[in-house]
TIMARGU-883543 format. One record per atom (N, C-alpha, C, O, CB): atom name; residue number from 0; residue in three letters; x, y, z. Coordinates in pm, whole numbers. Glycine has a CB too. Example, Ala and Ser with C-alpha at 12.3 -4.5 7.8 and 13.67 -1.06 7.14 Angstrom:
2
- name|resi|resn|px|py|pz
- N|0|ALA|1319|-569|780
- CA|0|ALA|1230|-450|780
- C|0|ALA|1320|-330|780
- O|0|ALA|1424|-332|846
- CB|0|ALA|1131|-447|905
- N|1|SER|1285|-225|708
- CA|1|SER|1367|-106|714
- C|1|SER|1290|3|787
- O|1|SER|1341|114|804
- CB|1|SER|1408|-60|572
***
This chain:
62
- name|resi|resn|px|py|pz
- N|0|UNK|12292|10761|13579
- CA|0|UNK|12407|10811|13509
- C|0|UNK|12374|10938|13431
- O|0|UNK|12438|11043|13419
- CB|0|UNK|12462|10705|13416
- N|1|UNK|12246|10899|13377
- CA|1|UNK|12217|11056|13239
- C|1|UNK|12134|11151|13346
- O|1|UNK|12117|11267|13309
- CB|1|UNK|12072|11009|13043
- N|2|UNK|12071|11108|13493
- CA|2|UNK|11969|11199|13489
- C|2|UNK|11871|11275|13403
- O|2|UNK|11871|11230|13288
- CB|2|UNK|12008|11259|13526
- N|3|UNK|11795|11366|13420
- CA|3|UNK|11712|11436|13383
- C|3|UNK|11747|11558|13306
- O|3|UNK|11790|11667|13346
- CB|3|UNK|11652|11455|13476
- N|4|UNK|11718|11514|13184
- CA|4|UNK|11729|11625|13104
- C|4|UNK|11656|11773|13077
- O|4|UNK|11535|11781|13054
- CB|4|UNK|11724|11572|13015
- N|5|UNK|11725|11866|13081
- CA|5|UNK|11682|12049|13132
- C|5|UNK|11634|12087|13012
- O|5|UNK|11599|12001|12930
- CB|5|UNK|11822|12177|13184
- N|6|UNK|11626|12212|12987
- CA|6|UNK|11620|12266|12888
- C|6|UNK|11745|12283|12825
- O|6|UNK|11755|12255|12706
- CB|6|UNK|11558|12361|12905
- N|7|UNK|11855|12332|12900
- CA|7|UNK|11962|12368|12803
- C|7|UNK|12062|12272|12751
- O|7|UNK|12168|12302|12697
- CB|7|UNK|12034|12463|12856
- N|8|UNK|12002|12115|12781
- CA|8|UNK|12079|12003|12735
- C|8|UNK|11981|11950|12572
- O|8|UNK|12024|11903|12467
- CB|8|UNK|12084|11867|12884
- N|9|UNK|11846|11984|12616
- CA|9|UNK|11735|11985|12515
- C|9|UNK|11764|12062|12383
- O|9|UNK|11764|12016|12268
- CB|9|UNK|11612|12046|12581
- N|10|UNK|11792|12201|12428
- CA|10|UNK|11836|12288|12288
- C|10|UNK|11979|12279|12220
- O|10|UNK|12017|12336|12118
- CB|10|UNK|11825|12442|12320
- N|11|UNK|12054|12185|12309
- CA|11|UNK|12187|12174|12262
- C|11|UNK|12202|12083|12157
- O|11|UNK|12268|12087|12053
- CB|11|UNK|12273|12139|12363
- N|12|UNK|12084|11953|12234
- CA|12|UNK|12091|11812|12100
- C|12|UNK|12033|11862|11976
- O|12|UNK|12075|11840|11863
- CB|12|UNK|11986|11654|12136
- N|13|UNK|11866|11976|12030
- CA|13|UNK|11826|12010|11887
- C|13|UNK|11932|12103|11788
- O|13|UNK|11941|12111|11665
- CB|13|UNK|11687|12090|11902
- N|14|UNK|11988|12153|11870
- CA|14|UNK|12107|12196|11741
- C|14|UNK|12193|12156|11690
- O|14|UNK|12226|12208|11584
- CB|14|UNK|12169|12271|11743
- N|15|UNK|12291|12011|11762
- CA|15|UNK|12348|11934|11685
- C|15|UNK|12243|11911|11611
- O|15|UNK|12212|12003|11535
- CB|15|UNK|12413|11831|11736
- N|16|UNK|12139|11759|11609
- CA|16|UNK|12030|11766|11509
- C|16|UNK|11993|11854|11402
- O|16|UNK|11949|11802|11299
- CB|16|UNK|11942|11770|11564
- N|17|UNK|12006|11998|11412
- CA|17|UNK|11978|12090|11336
- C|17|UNK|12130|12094|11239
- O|17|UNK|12132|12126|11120
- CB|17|UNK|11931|12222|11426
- N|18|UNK|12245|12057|11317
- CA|18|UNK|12354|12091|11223
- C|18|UNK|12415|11985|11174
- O|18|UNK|12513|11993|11100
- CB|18|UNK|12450|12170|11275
- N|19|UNK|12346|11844|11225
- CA|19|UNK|12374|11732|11135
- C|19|UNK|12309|11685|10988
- O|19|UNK|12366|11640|10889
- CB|19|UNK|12353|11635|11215
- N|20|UNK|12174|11712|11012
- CA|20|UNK|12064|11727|10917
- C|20|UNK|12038|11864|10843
- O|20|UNK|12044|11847|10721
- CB|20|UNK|11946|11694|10989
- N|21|UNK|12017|11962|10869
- CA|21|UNK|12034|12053|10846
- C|21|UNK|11862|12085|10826
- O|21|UNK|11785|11989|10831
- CB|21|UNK|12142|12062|10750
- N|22|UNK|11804|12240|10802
- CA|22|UNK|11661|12287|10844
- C|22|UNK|11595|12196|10749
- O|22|UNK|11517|12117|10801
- CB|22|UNK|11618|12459|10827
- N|23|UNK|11613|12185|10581
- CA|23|UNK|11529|12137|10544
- C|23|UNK|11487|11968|10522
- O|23|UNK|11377|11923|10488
- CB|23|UNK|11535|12204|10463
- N|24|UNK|11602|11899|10552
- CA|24|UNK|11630|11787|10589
- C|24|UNK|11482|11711|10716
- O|24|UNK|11400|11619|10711
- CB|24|UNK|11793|11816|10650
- N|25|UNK|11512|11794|10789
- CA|25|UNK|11438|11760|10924
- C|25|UNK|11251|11806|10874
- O|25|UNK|11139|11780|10918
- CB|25|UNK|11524|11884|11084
- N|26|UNK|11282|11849|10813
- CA|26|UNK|11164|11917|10756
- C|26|UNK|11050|11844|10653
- O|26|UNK|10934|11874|10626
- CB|26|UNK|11223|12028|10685
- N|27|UNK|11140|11730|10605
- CA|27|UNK|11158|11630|10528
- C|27|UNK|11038|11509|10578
- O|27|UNK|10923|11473|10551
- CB|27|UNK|11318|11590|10539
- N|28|UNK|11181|11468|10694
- CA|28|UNK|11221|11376|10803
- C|28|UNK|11047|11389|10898
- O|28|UNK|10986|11284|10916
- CB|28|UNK|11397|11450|10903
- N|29|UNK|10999|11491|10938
- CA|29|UNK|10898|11555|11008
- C|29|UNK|10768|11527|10928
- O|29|UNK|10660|11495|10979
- CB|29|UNK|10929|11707|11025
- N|30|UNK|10793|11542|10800
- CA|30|UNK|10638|11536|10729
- C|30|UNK|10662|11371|10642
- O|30|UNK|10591|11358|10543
- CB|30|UNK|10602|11710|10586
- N|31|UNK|10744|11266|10670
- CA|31|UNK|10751|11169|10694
- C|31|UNK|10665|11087|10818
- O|31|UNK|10569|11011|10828
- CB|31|UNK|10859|11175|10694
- N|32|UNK|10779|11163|10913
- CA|32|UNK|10702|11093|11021
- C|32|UNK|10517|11083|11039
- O|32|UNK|10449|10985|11069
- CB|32|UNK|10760|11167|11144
- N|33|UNK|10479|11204|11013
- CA|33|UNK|10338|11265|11019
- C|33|UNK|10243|11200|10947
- O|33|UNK|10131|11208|10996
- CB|33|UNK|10331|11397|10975
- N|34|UNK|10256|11116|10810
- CA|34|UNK|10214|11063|10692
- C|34|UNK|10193|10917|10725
- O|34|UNK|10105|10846|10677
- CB|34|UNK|10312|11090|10577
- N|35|UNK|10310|10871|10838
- CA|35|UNK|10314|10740|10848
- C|35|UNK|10211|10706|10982
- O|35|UNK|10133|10612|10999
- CB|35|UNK|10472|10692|10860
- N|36|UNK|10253|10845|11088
- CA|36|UNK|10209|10826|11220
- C|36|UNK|9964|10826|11163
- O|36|UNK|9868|10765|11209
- CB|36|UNK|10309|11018|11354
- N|37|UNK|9982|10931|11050
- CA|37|UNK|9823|10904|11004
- C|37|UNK|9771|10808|10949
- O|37|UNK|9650|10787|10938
- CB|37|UNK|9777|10978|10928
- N|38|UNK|9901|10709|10888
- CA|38|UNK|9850|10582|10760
- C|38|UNK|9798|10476|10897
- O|38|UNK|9702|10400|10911
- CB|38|UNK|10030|10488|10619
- N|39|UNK|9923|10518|10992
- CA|39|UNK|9890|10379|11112
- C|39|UNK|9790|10397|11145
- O|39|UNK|9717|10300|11123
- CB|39|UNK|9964|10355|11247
- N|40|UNK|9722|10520|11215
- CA|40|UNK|9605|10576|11283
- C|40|UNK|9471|10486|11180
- O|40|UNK|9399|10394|11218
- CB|40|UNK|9609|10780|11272
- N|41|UNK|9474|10538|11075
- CA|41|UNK|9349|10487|10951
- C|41|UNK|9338|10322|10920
- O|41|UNK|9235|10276|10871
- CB|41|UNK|9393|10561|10781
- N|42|UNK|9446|10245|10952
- CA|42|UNK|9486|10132|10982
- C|42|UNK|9454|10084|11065
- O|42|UNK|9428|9966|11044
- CB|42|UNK|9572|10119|10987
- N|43|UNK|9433|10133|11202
- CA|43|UNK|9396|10110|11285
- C|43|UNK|9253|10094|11284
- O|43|UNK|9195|9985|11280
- CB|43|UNK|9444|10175|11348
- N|44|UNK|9172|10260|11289
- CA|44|UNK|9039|10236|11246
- C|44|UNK|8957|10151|11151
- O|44|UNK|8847|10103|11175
- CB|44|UNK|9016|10320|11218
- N|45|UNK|9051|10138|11004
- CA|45|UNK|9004|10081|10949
- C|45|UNK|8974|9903|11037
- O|45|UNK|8878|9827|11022
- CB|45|UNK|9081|10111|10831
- N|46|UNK|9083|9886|11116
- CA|46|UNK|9094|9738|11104
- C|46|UNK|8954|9729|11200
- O|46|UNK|8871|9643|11170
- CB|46|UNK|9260|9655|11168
- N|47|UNK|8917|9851|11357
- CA|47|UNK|8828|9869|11374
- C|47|UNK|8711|9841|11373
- O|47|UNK|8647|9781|11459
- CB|47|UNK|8839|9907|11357
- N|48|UNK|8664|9903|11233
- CA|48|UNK|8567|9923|11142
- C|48|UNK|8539|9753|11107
- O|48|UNK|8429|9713|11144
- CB|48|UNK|8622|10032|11010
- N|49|UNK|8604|9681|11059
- CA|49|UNK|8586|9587|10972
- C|49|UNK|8535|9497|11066
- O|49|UNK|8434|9427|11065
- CB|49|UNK|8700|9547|10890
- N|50|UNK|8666|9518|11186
- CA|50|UNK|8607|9415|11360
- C|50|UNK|8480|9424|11360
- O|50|UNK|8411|9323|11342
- CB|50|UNK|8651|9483|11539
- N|51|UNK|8420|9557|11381
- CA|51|UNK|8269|9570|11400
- C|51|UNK|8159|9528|11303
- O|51|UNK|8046|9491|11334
- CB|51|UNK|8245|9698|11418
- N|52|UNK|8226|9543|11148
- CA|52|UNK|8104|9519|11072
- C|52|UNK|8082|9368|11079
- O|52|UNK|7973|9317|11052
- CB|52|UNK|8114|9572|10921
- N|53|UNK|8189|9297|11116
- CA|53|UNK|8243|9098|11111
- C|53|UNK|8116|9080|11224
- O|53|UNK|8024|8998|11213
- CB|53|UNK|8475|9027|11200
- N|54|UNK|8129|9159|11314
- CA|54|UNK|8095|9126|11437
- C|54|UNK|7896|9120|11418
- O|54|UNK|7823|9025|11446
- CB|54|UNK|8176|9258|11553
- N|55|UNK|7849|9284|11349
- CA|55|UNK|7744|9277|11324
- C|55|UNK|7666|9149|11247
- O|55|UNK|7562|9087|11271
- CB|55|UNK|7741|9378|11276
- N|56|UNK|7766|9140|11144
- CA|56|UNK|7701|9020|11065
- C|56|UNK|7671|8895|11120
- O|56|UNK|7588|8812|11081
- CB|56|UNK|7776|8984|10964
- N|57|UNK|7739|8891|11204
- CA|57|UNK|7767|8740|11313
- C|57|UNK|7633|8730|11401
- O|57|UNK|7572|8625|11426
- CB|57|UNK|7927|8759|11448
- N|58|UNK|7594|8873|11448
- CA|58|UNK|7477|8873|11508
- C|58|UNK|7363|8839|11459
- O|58|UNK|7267|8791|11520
- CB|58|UNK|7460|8964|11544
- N|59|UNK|7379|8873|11296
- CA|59|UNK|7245|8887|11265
- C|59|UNK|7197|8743|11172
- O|59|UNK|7086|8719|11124
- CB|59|UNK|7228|9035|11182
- N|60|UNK|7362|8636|11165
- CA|60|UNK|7290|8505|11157
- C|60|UNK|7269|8463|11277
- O|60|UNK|7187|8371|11274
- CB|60|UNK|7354|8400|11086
- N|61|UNK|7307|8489|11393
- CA|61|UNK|7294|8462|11502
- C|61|UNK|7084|8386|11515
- O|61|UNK|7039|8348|11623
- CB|61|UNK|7353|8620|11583
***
């Protein structure tokens, strides 16, 4: 039904988007996203990190 979206269906939504929100809004919205997408990342590693150190210790009553 939607097919494949072009470029000039691409720049059309970003400008509704741009004129629903408006520049600094999204700007906002953007360094939101970025803050959360790094907390998950460090979250991740961290949980990682902890896997491995659980894991070392395990060995070494082993």
């Amino acid at each position: 039904m939607f097919g494949q979206i072009g470029w000039p269906e691409a720049l059309l939504f970003l400008l509704i988007i741009i004129m629903l929100f408006g520049a600094s809004r999204l700007q906002e919205i953007g360094g939101a996203m970025g803050g959360a997408i790094r907390e998950f990342r460090s979250a991740i590693s961290g949980a990682d990190e902890k896997r491995g150190k659980s894991e070392e210790e395990e060995k070494k009553e082993a």
